[in-house]
C-alpha positions in Angstrom: -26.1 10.4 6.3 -28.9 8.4 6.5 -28.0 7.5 2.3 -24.7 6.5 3.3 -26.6 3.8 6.3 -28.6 2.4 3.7 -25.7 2.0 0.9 -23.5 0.0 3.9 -26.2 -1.8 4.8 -27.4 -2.5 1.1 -24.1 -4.7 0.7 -25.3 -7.0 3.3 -29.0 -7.1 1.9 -28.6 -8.7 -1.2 -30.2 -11.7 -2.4 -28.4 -14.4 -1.3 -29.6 -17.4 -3.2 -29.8 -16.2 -6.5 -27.8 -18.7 -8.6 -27.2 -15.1 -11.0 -25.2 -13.1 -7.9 -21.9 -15.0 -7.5 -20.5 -12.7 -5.0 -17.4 -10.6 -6.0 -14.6 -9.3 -3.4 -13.4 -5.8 -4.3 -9.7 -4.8 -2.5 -9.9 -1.1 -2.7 -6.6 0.8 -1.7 -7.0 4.6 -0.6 -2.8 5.4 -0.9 -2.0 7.2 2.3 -4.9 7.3 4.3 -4.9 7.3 7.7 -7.0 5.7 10.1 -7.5 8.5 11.8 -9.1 10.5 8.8 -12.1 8.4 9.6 -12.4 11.0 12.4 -12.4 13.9 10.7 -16.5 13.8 9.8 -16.4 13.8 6.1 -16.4 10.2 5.5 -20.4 8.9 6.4 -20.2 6.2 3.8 -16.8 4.8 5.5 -17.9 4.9 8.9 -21.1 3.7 8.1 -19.2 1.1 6.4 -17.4 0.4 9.9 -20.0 0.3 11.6 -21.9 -2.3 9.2 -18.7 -4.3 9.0 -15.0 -4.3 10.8 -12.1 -2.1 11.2 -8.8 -1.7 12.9 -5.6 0.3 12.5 -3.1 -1.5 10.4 0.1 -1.7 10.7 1.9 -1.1 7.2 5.7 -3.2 6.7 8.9 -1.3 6.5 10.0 0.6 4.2 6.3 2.4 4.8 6.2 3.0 0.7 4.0 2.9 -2.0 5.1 -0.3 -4.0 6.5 -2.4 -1.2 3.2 -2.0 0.6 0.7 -2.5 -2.3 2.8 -5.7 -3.2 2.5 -7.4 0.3 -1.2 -6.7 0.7 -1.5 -8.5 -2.7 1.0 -11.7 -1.8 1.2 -11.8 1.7 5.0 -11.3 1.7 6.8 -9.1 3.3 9.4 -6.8 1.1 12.2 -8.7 2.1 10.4 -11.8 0.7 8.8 -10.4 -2.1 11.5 -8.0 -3.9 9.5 -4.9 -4.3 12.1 -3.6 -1.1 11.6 0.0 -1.7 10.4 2.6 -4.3 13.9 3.0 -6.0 16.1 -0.1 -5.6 19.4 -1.7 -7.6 19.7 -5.7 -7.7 22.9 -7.0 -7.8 22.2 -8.8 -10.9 21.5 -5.5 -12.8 24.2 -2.9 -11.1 24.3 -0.2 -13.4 20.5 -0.3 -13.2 18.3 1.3 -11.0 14.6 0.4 -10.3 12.2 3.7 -9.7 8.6 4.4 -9.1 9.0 6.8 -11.8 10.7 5.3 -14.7 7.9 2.9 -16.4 10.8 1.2 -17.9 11.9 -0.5 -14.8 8.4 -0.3 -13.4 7.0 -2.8 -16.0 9.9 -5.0 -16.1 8.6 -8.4 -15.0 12.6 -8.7 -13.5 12.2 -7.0 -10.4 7.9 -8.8 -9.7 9.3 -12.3 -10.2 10.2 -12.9 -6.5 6.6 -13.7 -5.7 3.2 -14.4 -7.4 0.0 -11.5 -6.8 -3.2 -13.0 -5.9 -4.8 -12.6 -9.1 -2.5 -14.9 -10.8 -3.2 -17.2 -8.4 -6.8 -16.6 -8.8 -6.3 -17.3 -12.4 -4.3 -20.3 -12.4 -7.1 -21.5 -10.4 -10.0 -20.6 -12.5 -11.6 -17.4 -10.8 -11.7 -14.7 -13.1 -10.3 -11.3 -11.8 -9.7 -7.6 -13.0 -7.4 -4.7 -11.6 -8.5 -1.5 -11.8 -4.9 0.1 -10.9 -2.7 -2.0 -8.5 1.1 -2.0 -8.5 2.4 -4.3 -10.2 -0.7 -5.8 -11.9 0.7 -4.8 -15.5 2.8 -7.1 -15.4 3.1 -10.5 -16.7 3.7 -13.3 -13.9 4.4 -16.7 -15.6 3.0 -15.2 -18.9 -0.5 -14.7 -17.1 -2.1 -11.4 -16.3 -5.7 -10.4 -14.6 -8.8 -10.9 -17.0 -8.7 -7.1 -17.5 -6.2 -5.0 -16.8 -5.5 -0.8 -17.3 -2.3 0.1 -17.4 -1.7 3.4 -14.5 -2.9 6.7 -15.8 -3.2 9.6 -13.3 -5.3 11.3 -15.5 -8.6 8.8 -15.1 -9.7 9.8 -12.3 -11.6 8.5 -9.3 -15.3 8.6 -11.2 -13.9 6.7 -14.2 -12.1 4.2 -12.1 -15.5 3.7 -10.1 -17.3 3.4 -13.6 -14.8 0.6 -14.8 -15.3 -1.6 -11.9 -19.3 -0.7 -12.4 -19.1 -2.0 -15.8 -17.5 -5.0 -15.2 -20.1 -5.9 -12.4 -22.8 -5.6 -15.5 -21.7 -8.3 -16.9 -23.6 -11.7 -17.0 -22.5 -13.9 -13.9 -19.9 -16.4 -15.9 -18.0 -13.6 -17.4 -18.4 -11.4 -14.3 -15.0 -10.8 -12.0 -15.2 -12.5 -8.7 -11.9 -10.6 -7.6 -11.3 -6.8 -8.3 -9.1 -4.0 -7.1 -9.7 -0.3 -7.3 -7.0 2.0 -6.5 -7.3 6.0 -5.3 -4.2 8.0 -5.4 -5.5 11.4 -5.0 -5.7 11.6 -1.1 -2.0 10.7 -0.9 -0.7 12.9 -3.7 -2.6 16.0 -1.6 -1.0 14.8 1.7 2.3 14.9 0.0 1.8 18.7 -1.5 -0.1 20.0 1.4 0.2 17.9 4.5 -2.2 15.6 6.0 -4.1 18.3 8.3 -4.5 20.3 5.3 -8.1 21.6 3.6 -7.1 19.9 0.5 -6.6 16.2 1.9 -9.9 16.7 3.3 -11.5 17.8 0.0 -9.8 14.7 -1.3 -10.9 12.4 1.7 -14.5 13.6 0.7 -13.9 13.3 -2.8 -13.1 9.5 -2.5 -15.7 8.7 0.1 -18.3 9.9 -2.1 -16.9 7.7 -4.6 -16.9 4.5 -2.9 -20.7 5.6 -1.7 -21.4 5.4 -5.9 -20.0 2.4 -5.9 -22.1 0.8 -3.5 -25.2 2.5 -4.3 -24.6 0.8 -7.9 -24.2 -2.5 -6.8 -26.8 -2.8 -4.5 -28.9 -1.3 -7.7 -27.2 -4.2 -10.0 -28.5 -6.9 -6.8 -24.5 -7.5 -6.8 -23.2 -9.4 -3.5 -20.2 -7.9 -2.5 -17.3 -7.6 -0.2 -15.5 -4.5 0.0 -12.0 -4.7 1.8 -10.5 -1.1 1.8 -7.1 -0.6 3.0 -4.5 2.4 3.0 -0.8 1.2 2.1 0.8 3.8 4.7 -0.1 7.0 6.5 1.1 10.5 6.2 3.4 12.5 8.6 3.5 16.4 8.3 7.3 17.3 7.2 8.8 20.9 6.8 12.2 22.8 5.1 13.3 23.3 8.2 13.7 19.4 9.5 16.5 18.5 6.9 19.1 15.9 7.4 21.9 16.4 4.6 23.6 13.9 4.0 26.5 15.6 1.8 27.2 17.4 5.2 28.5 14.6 6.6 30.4 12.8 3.4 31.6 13.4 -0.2 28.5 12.7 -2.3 31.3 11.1 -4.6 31.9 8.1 -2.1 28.1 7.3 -1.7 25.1 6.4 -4.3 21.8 7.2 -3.0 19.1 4.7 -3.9 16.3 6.3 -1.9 16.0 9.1 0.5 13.5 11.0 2.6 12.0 9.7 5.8 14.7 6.8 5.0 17.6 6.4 3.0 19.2 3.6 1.4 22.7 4.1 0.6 25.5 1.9 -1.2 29.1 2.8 -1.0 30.6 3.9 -4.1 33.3 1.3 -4.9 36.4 1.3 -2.9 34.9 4.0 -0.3 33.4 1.4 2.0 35.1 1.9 5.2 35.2 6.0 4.5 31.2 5.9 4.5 30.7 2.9 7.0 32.8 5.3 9.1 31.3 8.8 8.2 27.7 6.8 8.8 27.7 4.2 11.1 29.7 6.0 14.3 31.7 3.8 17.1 29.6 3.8 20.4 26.4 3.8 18.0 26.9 7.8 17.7 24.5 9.1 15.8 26.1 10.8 12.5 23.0 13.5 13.0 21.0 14.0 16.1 18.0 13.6 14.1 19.0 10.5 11.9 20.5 6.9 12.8 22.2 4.9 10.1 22.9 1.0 10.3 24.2 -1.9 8.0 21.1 -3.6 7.0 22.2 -6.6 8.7 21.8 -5.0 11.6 18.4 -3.6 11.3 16.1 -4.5 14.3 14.1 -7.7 13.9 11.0 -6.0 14.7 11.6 -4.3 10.6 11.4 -7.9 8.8 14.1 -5.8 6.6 17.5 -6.6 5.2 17.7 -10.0 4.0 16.9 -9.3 0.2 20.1 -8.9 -1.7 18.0 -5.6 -3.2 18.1 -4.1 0.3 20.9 -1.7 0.1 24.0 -2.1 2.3 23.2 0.8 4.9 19.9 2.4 5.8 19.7 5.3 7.7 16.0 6.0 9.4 14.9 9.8 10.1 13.4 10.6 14.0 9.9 11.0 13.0 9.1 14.8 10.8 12.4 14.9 9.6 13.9 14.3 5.9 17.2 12.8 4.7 18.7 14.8 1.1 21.4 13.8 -0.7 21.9 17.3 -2.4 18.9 19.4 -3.7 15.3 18.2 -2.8 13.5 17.2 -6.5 10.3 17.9 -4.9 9.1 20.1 -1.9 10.1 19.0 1.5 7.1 21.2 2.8 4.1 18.9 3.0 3.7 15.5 4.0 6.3 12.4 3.7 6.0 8.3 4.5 8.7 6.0 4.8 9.4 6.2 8.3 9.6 3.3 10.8 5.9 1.1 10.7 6.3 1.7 14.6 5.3 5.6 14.0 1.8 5.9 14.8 1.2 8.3 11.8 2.4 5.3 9.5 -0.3 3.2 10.4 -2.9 2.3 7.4 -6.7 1.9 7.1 -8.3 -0.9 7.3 -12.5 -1.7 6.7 -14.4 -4.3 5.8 -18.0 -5.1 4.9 -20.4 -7.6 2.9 -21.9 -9.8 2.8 -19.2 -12.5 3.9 -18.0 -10.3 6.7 -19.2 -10.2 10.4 -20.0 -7.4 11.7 -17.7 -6.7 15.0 -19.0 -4.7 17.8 -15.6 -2.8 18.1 -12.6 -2.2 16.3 -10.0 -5.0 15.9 -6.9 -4.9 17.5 -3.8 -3.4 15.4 -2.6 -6.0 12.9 0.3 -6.3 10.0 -0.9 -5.7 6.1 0.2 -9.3 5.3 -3.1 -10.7 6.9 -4.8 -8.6 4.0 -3.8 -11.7 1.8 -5.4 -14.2 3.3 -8.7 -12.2 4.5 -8.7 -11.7 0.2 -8.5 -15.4 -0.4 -10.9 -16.1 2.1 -13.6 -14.0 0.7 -12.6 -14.6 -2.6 -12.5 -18.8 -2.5 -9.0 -18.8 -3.5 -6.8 -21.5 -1.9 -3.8 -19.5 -1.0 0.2 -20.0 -1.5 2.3 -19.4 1.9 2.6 -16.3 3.4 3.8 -14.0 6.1 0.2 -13.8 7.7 -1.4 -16.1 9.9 -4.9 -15.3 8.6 -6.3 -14.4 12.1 -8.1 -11.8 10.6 -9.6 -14.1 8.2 -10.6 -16.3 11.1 -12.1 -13.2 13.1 -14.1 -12.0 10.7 -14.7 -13.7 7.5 -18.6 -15.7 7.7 
């Protein structure tokens, strides 16, 4: 414990006017990771980082998935304003195409990240060098620029190697140095999903990654690196089970329907020429639900509250699960036991870590109050002296707590 003070407070201590330590903000995202994990007393490098800097619970935009998420924290956009609307998608413009988290063909297709530009091309155009160490969409060209260095995702470097990347960058003489990074840790999520979020192997992960970041800031401190560390989560984690299923070809012909995403949420199109069969079959006069446990509506007609529905990508009806429970179109391809996000960013077990401490952050006697990922953006531009493009944020947080 008292390691992990020291290493918090060690990004604070730094020599501040050596002309050699140009300070460099690092966005670090922890996929799925709760705020709440913070309480489970394996993290002493987080919570010491807490308490030597500023947290809050955060408040992750609808759909609550992987590469809408990790794309607004990077542009300030929400996914109706910056394209990335859902893990699977179709655009009108490419029909018998369908984007997936899976399918590294659509994945690295610049088509589907042109609808707004990442912070580290903007940091580029404007002369700060950068590097991402993992980050959706960050293999991609934007305008035929990329970040200074780049990895393209591979699940088999782990959380060490990642760590030793961003090390070795830091080495680095201060012109050539990166002044914005990101660091991305997918093994807490991937556990949550297999095992649940209240399992022993989430917290053997949660451990796993603190110790991680606690190298990490052990190493700069030893490298007299100044540093701001902004760790976020892009969602939470809910605990689902086989036995909370919504089936959706119980209730129509899976012929009259395409499925573009399902689980806590589904996003369905009507096949063609079936559009008042499955309008009817899933959106019930009265407002009847079509299942007890699931309400469908056209994405017009999505509350406000959601930001969600005005990208042509959105598909024409969404159905949202009660909270626990999973939406299948046919045979699960992977288990419904375990853990599952994607359900309305109102669910409490949605909400996302958020932490920050350096040298350019104030330290805040007690938690924020709950705020929307798109401040992220601005609180990275702040720290990171990059004049930012518009956004869906208002930069309070920047205002709160940035030096």
């Amino acid at each position: 414990m008292a390691q992990a003070q020291a290493q918090a407070q060690g990004l604070s201590d730094v020599d501040t006017q050596s002309s050699e330590n140009r300070s460099v903000t690092i966005l670090i995202s922890i996929d799925g990771f709760r705020p709440d994990y913070l309480d489970r007393s394996i993290t002493p490098v987080l919570n010491n980082l807490v308490d030597a800097g500023a947290t809050a619970r955060m408040r992750p935009s609808f759909p609550t998935k992987t590469f809408p998420n990790h794309y607004t924290l990077v542009t300030g956009k929400r996914p109706d304003h910056h394209g990335i609307v859902g893990n699977s998608m179709i655009d009108p413009a490419r029909p018998s195409v369908k984007f997936s988290l899976g399918d590294a063909r659509q994945a690295l297709d610049p088509f589907w990240w042109g609808q707004a530009e990442p912070i580290w091309v903007t940091a580029e155009k404007q002369g700060i060098r950068t590097a991402t160490m993992f980050w959706p969409g960050s293999e991609i060209e934007y305008g035929k620029i990329r970040p200074t260095d780049w990895l393209r995702f591979d699940q088999n470097i782990d959380n060490a190697q990642r760590v030793r990347t961003v090390v070795d960058w830091m080495r680095r003489p201060a012109a050539i140095r990166p002044k914005l990074v990101t660091l991305y840790f997918d093994t807490v999520d991937t556990a949550g999903h297999r095992f649940g979020p209240d399992s022993d192997e989430v917290n053997y992960e949660i451990a796993k990654v603190d110790g991680e970041i606690g190298n990490l800031v052990m190493m700069l401190q030893s490298m007299n690196i100044q540093a701001n560390l902004v760790i976020v989560a892009d969602h939470g984690m809910m605990a689902t089970s086989d036995e909370r299923v919504i089936q959706l070809n119980d209730i129509l012909p899976k012929e009259q329907y395409i499925a573009v995403e399902t689980g806590p949420y589904a996003a369905i199109e009507p096949e063609a020429g079936t559009d008042n069969l499955v309008y009817d079959a899933l959106i019930k006069a009265g407002g009847q639900r079509p299942h007890e446990h699931m309400q469908c509506v056209r994405k017009e007609n999505l509350p406000e509250r959601l930001h969600y529905g005005s990208n042509a990508r959105v598909a024409a009806i969404i159905c949202l699960a009660d909270a626990g429970w999973t939406i299948l179109s046919g045979p699960s391809p992977y288990p419904v036991k375990g853990g599952a996000h994607g359900y309305d960013n109102d669910v409490a077990e949605m909400d996302a870590l958020f932490i920050a401490a350096g040298v350019g952050i104030k330290r805040q006697e007690k938690p924020l109050e709950r705020f929307d990922n798109v401040e992220i953006y601005g609180l990275i531009a702040a720290l990171a002296g990059i004049t930012p493009l518009p956004s869906d944020g208002d930069d309070e947080i920047a205002k709160k707590i940035v030096k």
